[in-house]
N, C-alpha and C positions, 0 to 999 in steps of 0.2 A: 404850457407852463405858466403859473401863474405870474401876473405883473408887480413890480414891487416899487412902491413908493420911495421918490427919494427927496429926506428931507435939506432943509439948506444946511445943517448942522449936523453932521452925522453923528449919532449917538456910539463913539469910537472907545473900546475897553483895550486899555495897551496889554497884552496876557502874556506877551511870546515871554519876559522875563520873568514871570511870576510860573509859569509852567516848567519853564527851563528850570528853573531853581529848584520844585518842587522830585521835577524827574532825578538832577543830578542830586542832589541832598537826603529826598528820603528815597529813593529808588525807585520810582513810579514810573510808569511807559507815558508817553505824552498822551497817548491814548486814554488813560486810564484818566489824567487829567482831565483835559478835555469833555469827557464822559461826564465825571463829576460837576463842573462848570455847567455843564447843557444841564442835569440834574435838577442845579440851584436855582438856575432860573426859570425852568418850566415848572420848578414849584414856588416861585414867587408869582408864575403868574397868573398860575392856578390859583394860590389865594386871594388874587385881584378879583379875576374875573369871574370862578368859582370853576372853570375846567381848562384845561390846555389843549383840548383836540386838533384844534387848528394852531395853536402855536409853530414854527420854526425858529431852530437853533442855526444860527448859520458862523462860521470860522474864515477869518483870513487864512490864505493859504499859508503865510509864513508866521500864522499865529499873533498876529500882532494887535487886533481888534476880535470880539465876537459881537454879534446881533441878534436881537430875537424879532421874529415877525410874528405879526397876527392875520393870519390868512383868511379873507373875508370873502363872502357870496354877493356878489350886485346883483339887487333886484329893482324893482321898477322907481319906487320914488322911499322917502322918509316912512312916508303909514306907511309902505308894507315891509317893514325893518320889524322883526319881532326882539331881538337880540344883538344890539347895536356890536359886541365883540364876534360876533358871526356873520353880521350883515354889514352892505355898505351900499347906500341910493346909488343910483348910476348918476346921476349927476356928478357926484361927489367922486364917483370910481372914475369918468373920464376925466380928471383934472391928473390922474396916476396915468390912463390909457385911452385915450383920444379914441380909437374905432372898438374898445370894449362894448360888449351888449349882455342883457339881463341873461342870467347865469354864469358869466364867466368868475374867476376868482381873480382878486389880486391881493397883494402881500405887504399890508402898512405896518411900518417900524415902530415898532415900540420904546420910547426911551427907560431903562428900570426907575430911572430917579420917580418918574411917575407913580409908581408902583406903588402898593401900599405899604409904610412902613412894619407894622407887623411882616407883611410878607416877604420885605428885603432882610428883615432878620431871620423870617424861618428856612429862606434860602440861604444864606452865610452860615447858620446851623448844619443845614441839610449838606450842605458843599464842606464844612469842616469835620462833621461826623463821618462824613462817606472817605476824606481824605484820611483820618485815622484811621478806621478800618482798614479801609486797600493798605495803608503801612506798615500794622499789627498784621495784615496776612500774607506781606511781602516776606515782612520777619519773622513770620510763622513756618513758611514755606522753604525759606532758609534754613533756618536750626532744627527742624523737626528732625532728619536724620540723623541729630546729633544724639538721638535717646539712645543710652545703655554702649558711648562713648565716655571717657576719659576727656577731661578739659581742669584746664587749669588757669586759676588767677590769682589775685590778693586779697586778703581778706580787707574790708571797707568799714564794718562798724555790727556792731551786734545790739540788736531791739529787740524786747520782748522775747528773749529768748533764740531768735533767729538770727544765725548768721549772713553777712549780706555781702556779696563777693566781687570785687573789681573786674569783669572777665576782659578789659580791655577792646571792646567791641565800639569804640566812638561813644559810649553810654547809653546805646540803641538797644543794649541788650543787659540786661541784670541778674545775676547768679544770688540765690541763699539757700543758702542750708536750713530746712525746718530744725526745731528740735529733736524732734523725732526721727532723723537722721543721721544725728551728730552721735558719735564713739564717745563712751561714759569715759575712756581712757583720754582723750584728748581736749587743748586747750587751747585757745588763738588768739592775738595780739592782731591791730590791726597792723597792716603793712606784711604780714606771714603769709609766705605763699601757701598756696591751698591745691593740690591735687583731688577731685572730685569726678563722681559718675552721673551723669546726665541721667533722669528716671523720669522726667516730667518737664514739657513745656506748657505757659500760662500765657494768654492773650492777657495783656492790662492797660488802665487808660493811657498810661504812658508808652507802651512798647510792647516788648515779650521779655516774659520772665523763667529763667530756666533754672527749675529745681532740684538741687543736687544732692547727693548722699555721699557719707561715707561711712553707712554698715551695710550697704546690700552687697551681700556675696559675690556681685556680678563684679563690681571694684578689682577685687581681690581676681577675679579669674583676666581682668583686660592687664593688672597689675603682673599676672604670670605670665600673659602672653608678651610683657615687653621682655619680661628678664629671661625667659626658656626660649631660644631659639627653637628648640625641638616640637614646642605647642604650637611655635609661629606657623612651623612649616607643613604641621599637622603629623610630624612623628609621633608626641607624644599627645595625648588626649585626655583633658579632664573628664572624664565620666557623670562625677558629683562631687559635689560643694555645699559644703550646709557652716554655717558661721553663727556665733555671739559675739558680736561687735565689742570688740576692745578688751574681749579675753582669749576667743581660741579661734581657731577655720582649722577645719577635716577636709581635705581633698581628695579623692582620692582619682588614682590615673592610671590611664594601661599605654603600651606601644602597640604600635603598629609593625615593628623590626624587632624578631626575638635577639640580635645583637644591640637592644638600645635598654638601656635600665630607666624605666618610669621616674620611677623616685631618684637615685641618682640624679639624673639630668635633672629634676625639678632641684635636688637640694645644691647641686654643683660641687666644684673641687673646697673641700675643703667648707662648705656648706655658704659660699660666696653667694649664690644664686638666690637662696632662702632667705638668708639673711640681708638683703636688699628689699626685698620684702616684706621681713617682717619692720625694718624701716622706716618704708612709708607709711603702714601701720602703725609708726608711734611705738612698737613693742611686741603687739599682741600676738599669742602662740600660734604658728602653723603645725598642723600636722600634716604631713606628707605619707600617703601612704596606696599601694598596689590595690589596685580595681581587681574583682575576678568575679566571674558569673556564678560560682560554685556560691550560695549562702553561709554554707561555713565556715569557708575559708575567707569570704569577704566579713564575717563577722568577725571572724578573729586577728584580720590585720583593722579595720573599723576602732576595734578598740586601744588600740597603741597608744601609749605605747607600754600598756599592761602585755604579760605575755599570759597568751589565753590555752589552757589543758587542752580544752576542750570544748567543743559544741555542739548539744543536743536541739533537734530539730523538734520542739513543744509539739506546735499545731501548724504545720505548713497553710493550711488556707487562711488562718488568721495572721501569719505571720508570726510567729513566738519563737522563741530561742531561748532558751538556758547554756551561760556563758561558765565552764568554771575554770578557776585560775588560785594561785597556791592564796596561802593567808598573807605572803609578803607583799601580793599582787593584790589584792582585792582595792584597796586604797587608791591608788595607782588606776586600777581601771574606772571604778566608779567618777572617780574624779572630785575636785572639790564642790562643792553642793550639788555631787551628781552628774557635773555638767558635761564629764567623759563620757559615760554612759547614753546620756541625752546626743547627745552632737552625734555619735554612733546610732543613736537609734534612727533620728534623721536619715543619716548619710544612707545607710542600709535598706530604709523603710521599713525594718523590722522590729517588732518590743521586744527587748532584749534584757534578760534577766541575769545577773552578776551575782555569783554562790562561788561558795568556796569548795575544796574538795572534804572536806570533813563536813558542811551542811549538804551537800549532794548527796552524800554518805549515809544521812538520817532522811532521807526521802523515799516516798513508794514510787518510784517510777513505772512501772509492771505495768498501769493500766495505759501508758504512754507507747503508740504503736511505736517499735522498734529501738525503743532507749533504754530496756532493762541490757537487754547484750551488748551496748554500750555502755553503759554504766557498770556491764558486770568487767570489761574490755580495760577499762579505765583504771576499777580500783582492786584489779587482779595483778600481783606480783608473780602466778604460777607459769614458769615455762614449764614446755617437754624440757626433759633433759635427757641429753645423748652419750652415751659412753664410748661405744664401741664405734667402726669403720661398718659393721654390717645394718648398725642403726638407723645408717645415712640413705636418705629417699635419695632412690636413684644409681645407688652404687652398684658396679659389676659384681655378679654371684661370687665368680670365680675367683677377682681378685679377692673379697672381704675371706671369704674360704683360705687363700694363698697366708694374707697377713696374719689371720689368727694363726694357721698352723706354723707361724715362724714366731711367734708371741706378740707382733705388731699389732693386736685387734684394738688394742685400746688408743684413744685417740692422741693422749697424750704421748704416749709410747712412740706414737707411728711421726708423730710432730718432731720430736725427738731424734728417732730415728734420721727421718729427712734432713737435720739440723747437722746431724754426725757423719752424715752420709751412710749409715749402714744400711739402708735401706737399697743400698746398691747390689749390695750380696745377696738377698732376697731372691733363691730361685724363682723362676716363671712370672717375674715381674718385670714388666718393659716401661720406659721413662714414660711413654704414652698412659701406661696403667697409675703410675705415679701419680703424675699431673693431673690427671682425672680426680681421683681421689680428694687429690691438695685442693681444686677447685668445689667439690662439695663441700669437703671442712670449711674452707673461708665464705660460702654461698648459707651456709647452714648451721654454724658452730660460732659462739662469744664460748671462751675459755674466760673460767673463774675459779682463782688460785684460792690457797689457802689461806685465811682471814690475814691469822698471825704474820704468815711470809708477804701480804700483799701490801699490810697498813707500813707505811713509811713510817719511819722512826722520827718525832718532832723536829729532830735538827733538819732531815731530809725534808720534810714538810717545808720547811723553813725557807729550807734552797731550790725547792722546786716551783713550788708554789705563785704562782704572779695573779695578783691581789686585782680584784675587776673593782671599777670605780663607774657610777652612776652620777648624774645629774640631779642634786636635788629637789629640782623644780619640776621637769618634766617626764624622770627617768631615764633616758639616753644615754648611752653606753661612752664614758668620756676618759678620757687618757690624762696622765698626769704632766704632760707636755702645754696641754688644752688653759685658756683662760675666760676660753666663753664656749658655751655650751652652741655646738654646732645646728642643732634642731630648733629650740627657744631664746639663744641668744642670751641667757641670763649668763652674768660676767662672776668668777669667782675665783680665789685662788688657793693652793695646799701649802698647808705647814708643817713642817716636821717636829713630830710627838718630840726627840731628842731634844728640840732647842726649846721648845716649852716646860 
C-alpha cells in the first residue's frame, strides 16, 4: 500500500453538510454525491497536470473532509525524474517513508487551492452540471409513469400561447399545456383548476417538465373509467374512441355480462354518469354507443344518433360502406360539416358513405357483389300474401281439409271463429289441432284491415296519438318532463302553443 504524506496543515473540505443537504433537498443518494465531488476534482486535476492516472480521491468516513492524492513513483535521484507528477527522488520520498526504496509508491496531498484556476472552475462546472443531471434524472425517473395518467393542478399564467400549470410538486416539477393541446371550446383564468392527461415528459435546465393535453381521447377514456364503475372493474369495455376536441367523442363499448347494458351503465340513471363527463369537458357532445364485430351493425349504431335503413357492404377489402337512412335522417347522420360521419368513419375504420333512400334508388348497384338483392330487399313493399289456413308452411293436411269443409279456411274467419268460440263445434278438431294452427297464424300472418275501417277518425287520432319529441341538438329521444337533453346535455324548455 502506498505511503501518504502528511502535511502540517491538512487540506480539510467540511462536505458531510453540503452532501446531506444536497441528498435530503434534491433527492440524491450520498453516493451519487460523492461520485460527483471525486468527478470535479480529478477533472481539476487533470487540467493541472494534464492526466489523472495516479490521482486518489479519498472520503472521511463521516464525510466531513475529502482529499486528493497524487500517487508518485520513487526513483533514484532528481535527473532520473521524467515527470515530476509521477515521479518523486527517494530522497525526497523518505522524508513521507523512512525505509522506502527506488520503485515503491507514495501518496502526496494535493491542496486544490493550488490548482489551476481555470481548472477549479471547470471542476465547479463539471460537479454542477453532473449534480443537475442526476436531479432531472431523479425527476425523470419519478413521473415517467405518470404518461397517459390524469393529474391535476392550477393554472399559473399563459405565454406565447402555452398554458403553464401549478402541479404543486415543491416547483420541482412544471405542467403546460402546448397550444396544440388545448380544446377550441375551453378557456382559463389563472388560479382555475386544470384536470389534464400526462402525454409527455421533458428533461429541462431547471427540472422536468410534463406536458399535458386536453384533446387526446385517452383523457376522455381515464375520465370514464372514474365515472363507470363497470369499466373500473372491467365489466364494461371501451372497444374505440375517436374524438374532436371541444365538439364531439364516439365511444363505442361492449359487456362482458349479457345481464349488463354497455351504454346504459356508461350514460347512468337518468344520464348522471355522462353528463359528468361531459363536464369536465366544458360541454363537448358524447356519443355513447354498442361495439359489435358484425360491420353493419357496427356501422349503423357508429352513426347515432341518425337512424340508419340500411347498410351495404361497397368493397370489404377496401373497407366501403354505403349507409342509407330516410331524408329526415340524412342531416342528422352526416353531421355538421360532416363531422358525424367523419368520427363514424374513424371509430369503425371504415369510408362510409350517407345516401338517402331515394338516391340509393337512382344507383346501378348490379355490378356490386351481392347488393342488388339487397337493394332490391330494401326498396320492395311486395309480401306473399296469405288467405287461407291451407296456405300456411307447415300446417296439418287434415286439419286445413277439416276447416275448409266447415267454412273456417279463410284466416280471418277461422280468427273469428277462435274469438267466438265456434270453433269448438268443429267436428274432428282437438284443442291440440286448434293451438297448432293459432301458432302458425301468429309465427306467419300480419292481418291488414280495410283502409277505410283501419284509418282513425281525426278526433281518434287526436286521443290516441302521443307526440315523440326529439332533441334539437343532437337528436335524442326526449320527453316533455326533461329540461336538459340526457345524451348532449344542451338545456331547453316547452311552451305551450295555447298560451302563445
Amino acid at each position: 500500500m502506498a505511503t501518504r504524506k502528511k502535511q502540517k496543515t491538512e487540506a480539510k473540505i467540511d462536505m458531510a453538510a453540503t452532501i446531506r443537504e444536497l441528498a435530503n433537498e434534491k433527492g440524491f443518494s450520498e453516493d451519487s454525491v460523492k461520485k460527483t465531488i471525486e468527478n470535479a476534482l480529478l477533472m481539476a486535476y487533470k487540467k493541472t497536470y494534464g492526466q489523472n492516472e495516479n490521482a486518489v480521491v479519498e472520503f472521511a468516513n463521516d464525510l466531513s473532509w475529502v482529499k486528493i492524492y497524487s500517487r508518485r513513483e520513487v526513483v533514484e535521484s532528481e535527473d532520473d525524474i521524467s515527470d515530476k507528477s509521477l515521479e518523486i527522488a527517494l530522497e525526497e520520498a523518505r522524508k513521507i517513508k523512512d525505509d522506502c526504496v527506488v520503485g515503491d509508491t507514495v501518496d502526496i496531498e494535493e491542496d486544490p487551492k493550488n490548482f489551476d484556476r481555470s481548472a477549479v472552475t471547470v471542476g465547479k462546472q463539471t460537479a454542477h452540471g453532473a449534480l443537475s443531471e442526476n436531479y432531472r434524472d431523479s425527476l425523470y425517473n419519478l413521473y415517467k409513469d405518470n404518461v397517459g395518467e390524469i393529474i391535476i393542478g392550477y393554472v399559473q399564467r399563459e405565454y406565447r400561447r402555452n398554458i403553464y400549470v401549478d402541479l404543486g410538486k415543491d416547483g420541482k416539477v412544471e405542467g403546460v399545456i402546448p397550444a396544440k393541446y388545448q380544446s377550441p371550446r375551453e378557456s382559463y383564468e389563472p388560479n382555475d383548476r386544470i384536470k389534464a392527461l400526462v402525454v409527455e415528459i421533458k428533461k429541462t435546465n431547471t427540472g422536468v417538465q410534463l406536458i399535458l393535453s386536453r384533446t387526446d381521447k385517452d383523457l376522455v377514456r381515464r375520465i370514464m373509467e372514474l365515472q363507470v364503475p363497470e369499466i373500473s372493474d372491467k365489466t364494461v369495455e371501451i372497444n374505440s374512441i375517436v374524438r374532436d376536441a371541444g365538439n364531439r367523442t364516439k365511444i363505442a363499448v361492449s359487456s362482458s355480462r349479457s345481464d349488463v347494458d354497455p351504454v346504459g351503465a356508461c350514460v347512468g340513471l337518468k344520464g348522471v354518469r355522462i353528463q359528468n363527463v361531459i363536464r369536465e369537458l366544458e360541454g363537448e357532445r358524447i356519443d355513447v354507443l354498442e361495439y359489435s364485430t358484425d360491420p353493419v351493425q357496427f356501422i349503423k349504431n357508429a352513426l347515432s344518433p341518425a337512424e340508419v335503413e340500411k347498410v351495404f357492404i361497397m368493397n370489404e377489402e377496401l373497407k366501403e360502406a354505403l349507409a342509407v337512412v330516410k331524408e329526415s335522417q340524412l342531416s342528422l347522420a352526416i353531421g355538421k360539416g360532416g363531422q358525424n360521419v367523419k368520427l363514424a368513419n374513424r371509430l369503425v375504420g371504415w369510408n362510409i358513405d350517407v345516401k338517402t333512400e331515394e338516391q340509393v334508388a337512382e344507383m346501378d348497384l348490379s355490378e356490386i357483389s351481392g347488393t342488388r338483392a339487397a337493394a332490391e330487399e330494401l326498396f320492395s313493399n311486395t309480401e306473399e300474401e296469405i288467405r287461407t289456413v291451407g296456405e300456411l308452411s307447415g300446417v296439418d293436411e287434415k286439419v286445413a281439409e277439416t276447416l275448409k269443409n266447415a267454412g273456417l279456411d279463410d284466416l280471418q274467419k277461422f280468427e273469428d271463429a277462435v274469438s267466438n268460440g265456434e270453433i269448438k263445434n268443429v267436428e274432428g278438431l282437438t284443442e291440440e289441432d286448434i293451438d297448432a294452427v293459432q301458432k302458425l297464424v301468429g309465427d306467419s300472418v300480419e292481418f291488414v284491415g280495410d283502409a277505410e275501417e283501419d284509418t282513425p277518425s281525426a278526433e281518434d287520432a287526436a286521443g290516441d296519438y302521443e307526440e315523440e319529441y326529439f332533441c334539437p341538438e343532437c337528436g335524442a329521444r326526449i320527453t316533455l318532463d326533461m329540461t336538459q337533453c340526457p345524451v348532449c346535455g344542451v338545456e331547453f324548455e316547452f311552451e305551450d302553443e295555447d298560451e302563445e
